[in-house]
C-alpha positions, 0 to 999 in steps of 0.5 A, spaced: 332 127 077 328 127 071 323 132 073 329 137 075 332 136 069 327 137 064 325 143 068 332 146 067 331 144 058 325 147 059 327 154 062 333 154 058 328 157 051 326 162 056 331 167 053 330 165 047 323 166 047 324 173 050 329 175 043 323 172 039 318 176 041 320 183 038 318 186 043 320 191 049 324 188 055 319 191 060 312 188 056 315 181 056 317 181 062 309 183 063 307 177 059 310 172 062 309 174 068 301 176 066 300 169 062 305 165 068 300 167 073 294 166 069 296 158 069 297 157 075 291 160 078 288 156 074 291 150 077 289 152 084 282 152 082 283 146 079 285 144 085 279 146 089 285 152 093 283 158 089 282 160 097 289 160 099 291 165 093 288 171 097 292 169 104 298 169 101 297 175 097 300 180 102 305 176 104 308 175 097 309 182 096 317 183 098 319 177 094 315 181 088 319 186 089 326 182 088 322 177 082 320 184 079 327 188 079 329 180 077 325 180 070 325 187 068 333 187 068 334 180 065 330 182 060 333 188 058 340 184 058 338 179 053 336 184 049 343 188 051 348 181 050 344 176 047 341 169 051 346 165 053 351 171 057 345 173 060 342 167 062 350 166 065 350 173 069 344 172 072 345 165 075 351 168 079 344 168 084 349 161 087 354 166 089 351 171 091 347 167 096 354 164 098 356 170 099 349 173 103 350 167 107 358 168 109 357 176 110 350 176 113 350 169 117 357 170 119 357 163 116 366 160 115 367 161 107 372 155 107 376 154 102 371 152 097 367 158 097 373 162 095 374 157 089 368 158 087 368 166 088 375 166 084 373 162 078 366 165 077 369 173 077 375 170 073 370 167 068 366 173 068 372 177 066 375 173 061 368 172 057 366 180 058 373 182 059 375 183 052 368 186 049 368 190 053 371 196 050 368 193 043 363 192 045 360 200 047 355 203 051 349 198 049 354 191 051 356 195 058 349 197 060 347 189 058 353 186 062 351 190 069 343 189 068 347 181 068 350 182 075 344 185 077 339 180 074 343 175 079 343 180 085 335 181 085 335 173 083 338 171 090 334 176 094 328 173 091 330 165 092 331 167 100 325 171 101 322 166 097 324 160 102 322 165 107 314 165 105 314 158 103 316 156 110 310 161 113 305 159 107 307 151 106 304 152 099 309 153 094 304 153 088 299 159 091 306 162 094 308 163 087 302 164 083 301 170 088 308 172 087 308 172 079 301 176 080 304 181 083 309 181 079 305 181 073 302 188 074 309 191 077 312 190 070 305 192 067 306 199 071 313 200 068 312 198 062 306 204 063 311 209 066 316 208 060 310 209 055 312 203 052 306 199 048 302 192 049 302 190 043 303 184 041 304 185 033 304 178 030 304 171 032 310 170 033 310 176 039 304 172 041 306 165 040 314 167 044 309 170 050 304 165 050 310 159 050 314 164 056 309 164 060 306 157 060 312 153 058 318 156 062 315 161 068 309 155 070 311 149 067 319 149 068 319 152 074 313 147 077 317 141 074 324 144 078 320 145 085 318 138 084 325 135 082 328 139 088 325 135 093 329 127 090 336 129 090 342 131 093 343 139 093 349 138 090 346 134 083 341 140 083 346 144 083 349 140 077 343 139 073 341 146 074 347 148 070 343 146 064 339 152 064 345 157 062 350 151 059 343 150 054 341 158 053 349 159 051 349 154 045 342 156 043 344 163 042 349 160 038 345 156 034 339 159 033 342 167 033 349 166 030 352 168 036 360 168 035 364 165 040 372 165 041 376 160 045 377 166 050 370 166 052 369 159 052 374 158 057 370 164 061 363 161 060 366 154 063 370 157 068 364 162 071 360 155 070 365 151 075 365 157 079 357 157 079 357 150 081 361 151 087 357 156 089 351 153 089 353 148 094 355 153 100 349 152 104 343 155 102 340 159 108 333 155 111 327 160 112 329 160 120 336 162 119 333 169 115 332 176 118 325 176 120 324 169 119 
């Protein structure tokens, strides 16, 4: 449980070092997609697996596509709504791969699954609810990229599944997928005609940690944690991530709280909680798989 917990710490300053940056939502996400893959591919050359990257390249297409749309809105949310909302928002993914689960799979909800749907939509409303109309245009447009980070979140985590199951390599899987992804978000930044300037070093140290610390370390000390405990205790331990980004939002940024918004944050949390430990669907019970 270690490793899980530390990786969730570690992934918890992933939004914070996106708000450092100075830069736009498209070209972090590019760098931290960019700086991510580099370092695994390097530990795949470590590894003497360099060979294996190219096997999966085309295989890992479709969930480049959701990591891509994943990153490009959540980064846009934090710089909309601020760190903790949301890194909050997007891990709705718990109930959304609950409910993928009962409309697709045709899987029996229960009761548990209406409890976690009810809490987490009534935590969302009581958190953004009230900002809504105060908040502007800006503040709406960041909420919806939230909810939308959290769609695009749990298609990547079930195709994801799916391609490990084919590869039984998660780390080539992974490095392929971020790679892609890297050059997805390198297109948009393009497209936009946003630049790629990292102007000091506080933009270059923030990607460099983005990268390197949160998409490969954090995320390979997760993997490796997922495999020891109980689902139901990774579901819990995970939680650290948005409970850790919200009060470093309000540590590091200042970021005014209220007891209202408090309560929904707990409350989306439980709800969150409870999601997760619907069962997740296997890579065989996937369309396709």
């Amino acid at each position: 449980m270690g490793s899980l917990a530390l990786g969730a710490v570690v992934i918890s300053f992933a939004a914070v070092f996106v708000t450092t940056a100075g830069i736009s939502a498209d070209a972090s996400a590019f760098y931290r997609m960019l700086f991510g893959g580099v370092t695994m591919v390097g530990l795949l050359a470590a590894k003497g697996r360099l060979g294996t990257l190219k096997t999966v390249l085309p295989a890992s297409l479709t969930a480049a596509f959701f990591l891509t749309g994943d990153f490009l809105c959540w980064h846009r949310a934090i710089l909309a709504v601020g760190p903790g909302l949301a890194t909050m928002l997007g891990n709705l993914q718990a109930v959304f791969i609950a409910v993928f689960s009962v409309i697709i799979l045709g899987e029996r909800p229960g009761i548990r699954f209406g409890g976690a749907l009810i809490l987490a939509l009534g935590g969302v409303y009581l958190t953004v609810g009230p900002q809504w109309d105060l908040g502007g245009e800006a503040f709406q447009k960041g909420v919806l990229y939230g909810v939308a980070t959290g769609l695009f979140y749990a298609a990547y985590i079930l195709s994801l599944k799916r391609l490990v199951a084919r590869t039984g390599d998660a780390l080539a899987s992974v490095a392929a997928i971020t790679l892609w992804t890297a050059a997805a978000c390198g297109a948009a930044n393009l497209i936009g005609g946003g630049s790629f300037a990292l102007p000091d070093m506080a933009a270059w140290s923030s990607m460099l940690s983005l990268g390197i610390l949160c998409q490969c370390g954090g995320w390979l000390l997760i993997s490796r944690g997922l495999d020891s405990v109980r689902a139901s205790l990774a579901g819990l331990v995970l939680l650290l991530q948005p409970v850790l980004s919200f009060l470093w939002d309000i540590l590091f940024f200042g970021k005014p709280v209220n007891p209202v918004e408090l309560s929904g944050v707990a409350l989306a949390l439980c709800g969150i909680y409870l999601g997760s430990l619907q069962r997740q669907p296997k890579a065989r019970d996937l369309p396709g798989a």
